[in-house]
VOVOSE-253281 format. One record per residue (C-alpha): x, y, z; residue in three letters. Coordinates in nm, 2 decimals. Example, Ala and Ser with C-alpha at 12.3 -4.5 7.8 and 13.67 -1.06 7.14 Angstrom:
2
c1,c2,c3,code
1.23,-0.45,0.78,ALA $
1.37,-0.11,0.71,SER $
This chain:
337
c1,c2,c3,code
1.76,-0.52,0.18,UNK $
2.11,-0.44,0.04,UNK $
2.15,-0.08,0.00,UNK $
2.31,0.05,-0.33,UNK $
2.30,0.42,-0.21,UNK $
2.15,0.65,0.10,UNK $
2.14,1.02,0.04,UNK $
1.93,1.32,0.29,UNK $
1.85,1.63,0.10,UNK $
1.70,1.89,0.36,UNK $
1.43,2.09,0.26,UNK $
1.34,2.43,0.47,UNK $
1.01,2.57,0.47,UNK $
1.11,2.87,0.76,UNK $
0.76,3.02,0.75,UNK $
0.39,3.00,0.54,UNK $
0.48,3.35,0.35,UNK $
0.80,3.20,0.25,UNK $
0.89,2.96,-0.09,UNK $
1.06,2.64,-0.01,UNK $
1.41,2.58,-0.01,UNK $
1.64,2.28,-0.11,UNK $
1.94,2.23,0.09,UNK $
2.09,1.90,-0.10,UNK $
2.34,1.71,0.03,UNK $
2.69,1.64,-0.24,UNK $
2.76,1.28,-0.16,UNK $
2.55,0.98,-0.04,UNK $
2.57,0.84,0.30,UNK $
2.83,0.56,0.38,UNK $
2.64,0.18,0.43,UNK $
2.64,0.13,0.81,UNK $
2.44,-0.09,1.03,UNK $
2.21,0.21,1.11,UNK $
2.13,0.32,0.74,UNK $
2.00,0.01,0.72,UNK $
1.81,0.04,1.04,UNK $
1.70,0.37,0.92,UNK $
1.57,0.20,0.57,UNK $
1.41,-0.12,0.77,UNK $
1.20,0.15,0.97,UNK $
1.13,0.37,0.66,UNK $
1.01,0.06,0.50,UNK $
0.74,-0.04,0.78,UNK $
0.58,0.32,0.77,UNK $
0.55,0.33,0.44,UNK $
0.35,-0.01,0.40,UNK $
0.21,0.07,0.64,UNK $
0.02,0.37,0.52,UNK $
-0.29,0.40,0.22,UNK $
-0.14,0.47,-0.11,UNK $
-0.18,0.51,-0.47,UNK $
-0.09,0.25,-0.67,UNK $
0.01,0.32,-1.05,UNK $
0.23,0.38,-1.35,UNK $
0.43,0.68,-1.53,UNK $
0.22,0.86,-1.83,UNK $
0.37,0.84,-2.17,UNK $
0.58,1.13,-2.20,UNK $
0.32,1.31,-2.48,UNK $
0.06,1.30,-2.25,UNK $
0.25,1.44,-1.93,UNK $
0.19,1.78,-2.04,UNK $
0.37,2.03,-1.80,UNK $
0.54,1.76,-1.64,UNK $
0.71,1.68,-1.99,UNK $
0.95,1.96,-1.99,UNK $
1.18,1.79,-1.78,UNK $
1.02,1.42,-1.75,UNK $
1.10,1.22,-1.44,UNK $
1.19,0.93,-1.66,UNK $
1.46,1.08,-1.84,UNK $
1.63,1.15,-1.50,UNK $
1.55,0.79,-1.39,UNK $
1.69,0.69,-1.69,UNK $
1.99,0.91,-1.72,UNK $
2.09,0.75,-1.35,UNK $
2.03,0.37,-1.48,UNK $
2.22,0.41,-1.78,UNK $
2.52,0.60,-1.54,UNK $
2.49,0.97,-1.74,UNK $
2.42,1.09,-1.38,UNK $
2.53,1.02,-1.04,UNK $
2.25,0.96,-0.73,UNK $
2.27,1.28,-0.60,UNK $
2.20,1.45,-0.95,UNK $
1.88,1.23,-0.93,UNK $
1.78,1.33,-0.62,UNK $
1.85,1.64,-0.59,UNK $
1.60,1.67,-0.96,UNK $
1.35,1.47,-0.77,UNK $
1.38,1.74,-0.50,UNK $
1.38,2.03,-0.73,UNK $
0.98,1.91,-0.87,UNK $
0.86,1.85,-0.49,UNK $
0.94,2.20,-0.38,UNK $
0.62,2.37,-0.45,UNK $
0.40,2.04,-0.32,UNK $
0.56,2.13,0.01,UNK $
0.44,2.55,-0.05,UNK $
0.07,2.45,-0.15,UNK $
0.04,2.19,0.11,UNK $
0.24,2.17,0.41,UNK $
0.38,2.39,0.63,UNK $
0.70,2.28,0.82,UNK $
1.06,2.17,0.70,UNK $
1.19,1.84,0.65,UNK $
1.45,1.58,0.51,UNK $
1.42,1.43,0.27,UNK $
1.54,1.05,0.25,UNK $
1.64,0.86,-0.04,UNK $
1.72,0.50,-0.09,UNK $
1.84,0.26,-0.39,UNK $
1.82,-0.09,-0.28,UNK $
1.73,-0.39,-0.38,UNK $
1.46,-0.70,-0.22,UNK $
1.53,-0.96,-0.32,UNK $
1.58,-1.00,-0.70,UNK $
1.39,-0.66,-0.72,UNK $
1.58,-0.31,-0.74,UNK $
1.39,0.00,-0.55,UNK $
1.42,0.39,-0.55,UNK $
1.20,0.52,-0.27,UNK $
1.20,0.88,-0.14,UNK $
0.99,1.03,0.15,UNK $
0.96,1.36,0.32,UNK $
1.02,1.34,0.68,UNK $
0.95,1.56,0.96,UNK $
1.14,1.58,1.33,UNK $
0.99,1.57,1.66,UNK $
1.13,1.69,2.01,UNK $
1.15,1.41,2.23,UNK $
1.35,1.25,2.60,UNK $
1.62,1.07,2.63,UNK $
1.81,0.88,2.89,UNK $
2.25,0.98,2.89,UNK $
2.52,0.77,3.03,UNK $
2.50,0.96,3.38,UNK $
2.09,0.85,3.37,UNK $
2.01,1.27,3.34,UNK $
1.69,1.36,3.13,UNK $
1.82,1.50,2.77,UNK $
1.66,1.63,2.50,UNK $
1.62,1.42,2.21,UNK $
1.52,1.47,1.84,UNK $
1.40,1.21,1.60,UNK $
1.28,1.16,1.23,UNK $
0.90,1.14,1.31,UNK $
0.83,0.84,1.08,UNK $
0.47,0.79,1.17,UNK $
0.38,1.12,1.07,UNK $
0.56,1.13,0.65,UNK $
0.30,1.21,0.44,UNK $
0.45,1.29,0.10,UNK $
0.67,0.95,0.04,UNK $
0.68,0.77,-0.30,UNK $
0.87,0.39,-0.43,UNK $
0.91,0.30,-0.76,UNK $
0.99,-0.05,-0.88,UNK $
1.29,0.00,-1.09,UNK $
1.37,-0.37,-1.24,UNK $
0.98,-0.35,-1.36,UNK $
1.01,-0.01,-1.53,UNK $
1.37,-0.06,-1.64,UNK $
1.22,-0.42,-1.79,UNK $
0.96,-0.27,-1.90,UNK $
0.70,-0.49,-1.76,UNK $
0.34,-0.46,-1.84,UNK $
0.23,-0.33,-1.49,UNK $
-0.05,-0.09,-1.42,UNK $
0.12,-0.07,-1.07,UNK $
0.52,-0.03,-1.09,UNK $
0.47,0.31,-0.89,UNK $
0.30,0.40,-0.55,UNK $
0.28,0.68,-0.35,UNK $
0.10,0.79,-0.01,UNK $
-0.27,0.84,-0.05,UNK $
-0.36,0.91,0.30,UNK $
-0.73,1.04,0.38,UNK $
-0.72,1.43,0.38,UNK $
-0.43,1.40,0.18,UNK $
-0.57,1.37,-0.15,UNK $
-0.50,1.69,-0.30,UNK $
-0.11,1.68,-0.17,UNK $
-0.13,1.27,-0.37,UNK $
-0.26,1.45,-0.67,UNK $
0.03,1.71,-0.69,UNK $
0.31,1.47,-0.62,UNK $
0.12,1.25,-0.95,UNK $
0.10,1.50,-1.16,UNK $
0.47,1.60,-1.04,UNK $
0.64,1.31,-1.11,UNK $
0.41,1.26,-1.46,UNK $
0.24,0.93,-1.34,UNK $
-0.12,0.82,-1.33,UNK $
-0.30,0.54,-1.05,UNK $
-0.35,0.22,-1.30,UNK $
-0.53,0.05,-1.04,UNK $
-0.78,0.08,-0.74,UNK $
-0.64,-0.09,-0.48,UNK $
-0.95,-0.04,-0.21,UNK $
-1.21,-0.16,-0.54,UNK $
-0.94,-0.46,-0.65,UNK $
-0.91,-0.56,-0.26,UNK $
-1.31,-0.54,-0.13,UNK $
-1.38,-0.75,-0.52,UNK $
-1.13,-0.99,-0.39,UNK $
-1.27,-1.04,-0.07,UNK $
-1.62,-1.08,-0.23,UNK $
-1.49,-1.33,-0.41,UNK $
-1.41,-1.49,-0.15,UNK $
-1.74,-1.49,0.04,UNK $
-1.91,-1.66,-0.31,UNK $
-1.63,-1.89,-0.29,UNK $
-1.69,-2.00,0.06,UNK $
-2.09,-1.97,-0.03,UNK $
-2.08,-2.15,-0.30,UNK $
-1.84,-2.41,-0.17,UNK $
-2.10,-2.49,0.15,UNK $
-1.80,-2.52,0.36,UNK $
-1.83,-2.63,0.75,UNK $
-1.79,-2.37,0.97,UNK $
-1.40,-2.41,1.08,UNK $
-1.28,-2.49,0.71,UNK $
-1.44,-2.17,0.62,UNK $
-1.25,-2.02,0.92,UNK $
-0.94,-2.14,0.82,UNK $
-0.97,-2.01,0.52,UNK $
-1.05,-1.68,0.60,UNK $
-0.78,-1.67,0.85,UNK $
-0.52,-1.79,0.56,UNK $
-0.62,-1.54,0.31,UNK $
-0.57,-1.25,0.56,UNK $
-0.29,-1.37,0.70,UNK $
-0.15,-1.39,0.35,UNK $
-0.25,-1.04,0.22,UNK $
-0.15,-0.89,0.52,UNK $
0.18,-1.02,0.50,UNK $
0.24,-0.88,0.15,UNK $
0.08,-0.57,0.25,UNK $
0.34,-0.51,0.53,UNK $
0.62,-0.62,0.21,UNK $
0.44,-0.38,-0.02,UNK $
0.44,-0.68,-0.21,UNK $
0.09,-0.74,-0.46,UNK $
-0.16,-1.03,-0.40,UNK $
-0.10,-1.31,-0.67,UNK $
-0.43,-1.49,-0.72,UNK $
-0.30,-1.83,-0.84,UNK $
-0.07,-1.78,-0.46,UNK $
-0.33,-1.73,-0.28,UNK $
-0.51,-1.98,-0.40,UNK $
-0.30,-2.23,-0.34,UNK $
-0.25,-2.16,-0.01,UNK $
-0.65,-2.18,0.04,UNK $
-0.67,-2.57,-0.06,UNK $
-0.34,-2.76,-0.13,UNK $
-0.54,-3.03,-0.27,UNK $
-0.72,-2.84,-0.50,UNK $
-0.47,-2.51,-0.59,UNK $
-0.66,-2.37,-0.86,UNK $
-0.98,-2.41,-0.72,UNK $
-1.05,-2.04,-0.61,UNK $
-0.86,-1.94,-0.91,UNK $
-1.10,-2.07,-1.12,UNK $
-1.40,-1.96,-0.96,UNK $
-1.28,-1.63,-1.00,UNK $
-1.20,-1.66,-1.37,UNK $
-1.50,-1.81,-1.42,UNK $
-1.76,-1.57,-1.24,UNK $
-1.56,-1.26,-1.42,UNK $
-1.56,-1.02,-1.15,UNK $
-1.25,-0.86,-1.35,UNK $
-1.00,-0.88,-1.13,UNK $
-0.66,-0.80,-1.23,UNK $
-0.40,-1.12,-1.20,UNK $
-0.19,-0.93,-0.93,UNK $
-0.39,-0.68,-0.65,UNK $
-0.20,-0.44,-0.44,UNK $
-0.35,-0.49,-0.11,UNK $
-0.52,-0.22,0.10,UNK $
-0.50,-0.26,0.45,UNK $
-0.77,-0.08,0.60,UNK $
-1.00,-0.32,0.33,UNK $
-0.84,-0.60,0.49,UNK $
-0.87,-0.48,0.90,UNK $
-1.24,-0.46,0.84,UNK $
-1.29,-0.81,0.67,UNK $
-1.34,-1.10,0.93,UNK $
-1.59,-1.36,0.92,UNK $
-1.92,-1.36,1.22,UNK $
-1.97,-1.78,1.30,UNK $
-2.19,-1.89,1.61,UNK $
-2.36,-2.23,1.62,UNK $
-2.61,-2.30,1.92,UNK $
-2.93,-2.49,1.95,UNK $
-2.91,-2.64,1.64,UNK $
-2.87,-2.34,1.44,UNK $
-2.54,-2.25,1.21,UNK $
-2.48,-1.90,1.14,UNK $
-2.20,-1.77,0.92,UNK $
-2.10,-1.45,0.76,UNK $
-1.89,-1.20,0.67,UNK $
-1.87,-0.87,0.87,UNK $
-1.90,-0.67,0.56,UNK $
-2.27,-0.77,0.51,UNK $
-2.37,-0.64,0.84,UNK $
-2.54,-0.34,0.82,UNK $
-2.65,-0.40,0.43,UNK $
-2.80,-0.77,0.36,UNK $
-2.76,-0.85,0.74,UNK $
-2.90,-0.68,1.00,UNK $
-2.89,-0.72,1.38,UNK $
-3.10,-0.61,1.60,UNK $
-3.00,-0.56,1.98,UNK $
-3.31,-0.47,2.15,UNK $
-3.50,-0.77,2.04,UNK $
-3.19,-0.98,2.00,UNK $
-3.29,-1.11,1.61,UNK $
-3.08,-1.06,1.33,UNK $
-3.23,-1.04,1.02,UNK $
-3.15,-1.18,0.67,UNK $
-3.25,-0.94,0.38,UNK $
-3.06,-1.21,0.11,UNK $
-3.17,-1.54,0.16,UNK $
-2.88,-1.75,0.00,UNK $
-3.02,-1.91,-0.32,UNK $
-2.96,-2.26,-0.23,UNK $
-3.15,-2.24,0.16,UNK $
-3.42,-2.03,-0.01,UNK $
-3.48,-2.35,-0.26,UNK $
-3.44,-2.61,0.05,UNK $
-3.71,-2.39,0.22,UNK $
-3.95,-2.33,-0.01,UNK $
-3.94,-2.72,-0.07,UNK $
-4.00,-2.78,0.29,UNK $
-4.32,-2.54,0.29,UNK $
């Protein structure tokens, strides 16, 4: 991920009684090996936190947030009127009284330009220190402080080539959308003038419904509808972790080489509204994994999201109970009887 520029603003919030205060660096930080490090890490915590997923307003419709519109800063930088620090240190300017309504403690705040791949990012999160040990030369017990990135909860990226390009995305923009920060994620949208254009949690349980007709529908033996499973996770997962979207004609290629658009079409054609590319949600996608067991000449397989709803099992009697008989085995039974 070659960095175009690295630049830590400070901001100080001494006590609760007390406003905010920027302390903004003048110049950008020289490219080293450990800047990159630094934006490698930031990278993984971010992705690997619940977030928002959306799109600037048009500027009529910003309201307050119109008087001086992030865009016009983001687009003074692009077209060079401004320098990276003059962006920043704006950006920092709007997030000072998010951090006097909702949090309570100082911190830096990290800003990156850098591109993945063909793509060109601006990301910026608020990020707290910790006291921790460390080890010197002489092997003596020292005190050590680091950037606690585990714990940012006010951290935003924005897809520049897409907004620059103006590409018709609902989802250009993210931001952290932790739980029990949902009034903090609010502030910083309504800061920066932007609005969620998609639900990723909705867009990624549909998807994953989908699936589970697919495989239904399909009557696929027990492994192949394993693999499968395995394959689609694996997949969103990975583009999760990149902060990369889902891209259902992808994905369905990976889930049957010899027939590519197969799942693609059964989506299309059941309508379940879908939006061509889904930004994955990764607690959605911890919770999804397939229950298979096979013994005495019975076959049992289904997804873990059914348990406790059309599925029920029950310990004490060791029975599990179907509520939804599958349309096609209700039809074979009621031919049998």
């Amino acid at each position: 991920m070659p960095i175009l520029h690295c630049i830590v603003h400070h901001i100080d919030k001494a006590t609760s009684e007390q406003p905010a205060t920027l302390r903004a660096a003048g110049t950008p930080l020289p490219a080293t090996p450990l800047v990159d490090s630094l934006l490698a890490a930031f990278h993984d915590a971010y992705h690997a936190k619940t977030k928002a997923w959306g799109h600037f307003l048009p500027e009529q419709a910003q309201g307050e947030a119109a008087t001086q519109p992030v865009t016009q800063a983001l687009a003074d930088y692009l077209a060079e009127r401004h320098d990276f620090p003059a962006l920043t240190r704006a950006l920092a300017e709007r997030l000072l009284p998010l951090v006097d309504d909702h949090l309570s403690t100082s911190g830096h705040l990290l800003c990156f330009d850098y591109r993945h791949g063909e793509t060109r990012y601006l990301t910026l999160g608020l990020v707290h220190q910790r006291e921790g040990f460390g080890i010197d030369d002489a092997l003596t017990l020292v005190p050590a402080t680091q950037l606690n990135l585990a714990r940012m909860s006010l951290a935003l990226r924005l897809n520049l080539s897409q907004w620059q390009e103006g590409v018709a995305s609902r989802h250009y923009l993210s931001w952290i959308h932790d739980r029990g920060g949902k009034k903090l994620a609010e502030a910083l949208a309504g800061a920066l003038g932007a609005t969620e254009g998609i639900d990723a949690t909705g867009e990624t349980r549909t998807l994953l419904k989908a699936f589970s007709d697919f495989v239904e529908q399909e009557e696929l033996p027990e492994e192949q509808s394993r693999e499968k499973t395995e394959a689609l996770i694996d997949y969103a997962s990975a583009q999760a972790s990149r902060g990369e979207p889902i891209t259902l004609e992808e994905l369905s290629e990976l889930l049957d080489e010899q027939q590519p658009r197969a799942f693609y079409e059964h989506i299309r054609n059941a309508d379940y509204g879908l939006s061509p590319e889904i930004p994955p949600d990764k607690r959605t996608l911890r919770q999804f994994r397939r229950f298979t067991g096979r013994a005495g000449g019975v076959s049992i397989s289904f997804d873990s999201h059914l348990l406790g709803s059309s599925i029920e099992y029950d310990e004490q009697q060791d029975r599990l109970i179907i509520k939804q008989v599958p349309k096609q085995l209700k039809e074979q039974l009621k031919r049998q009887g």
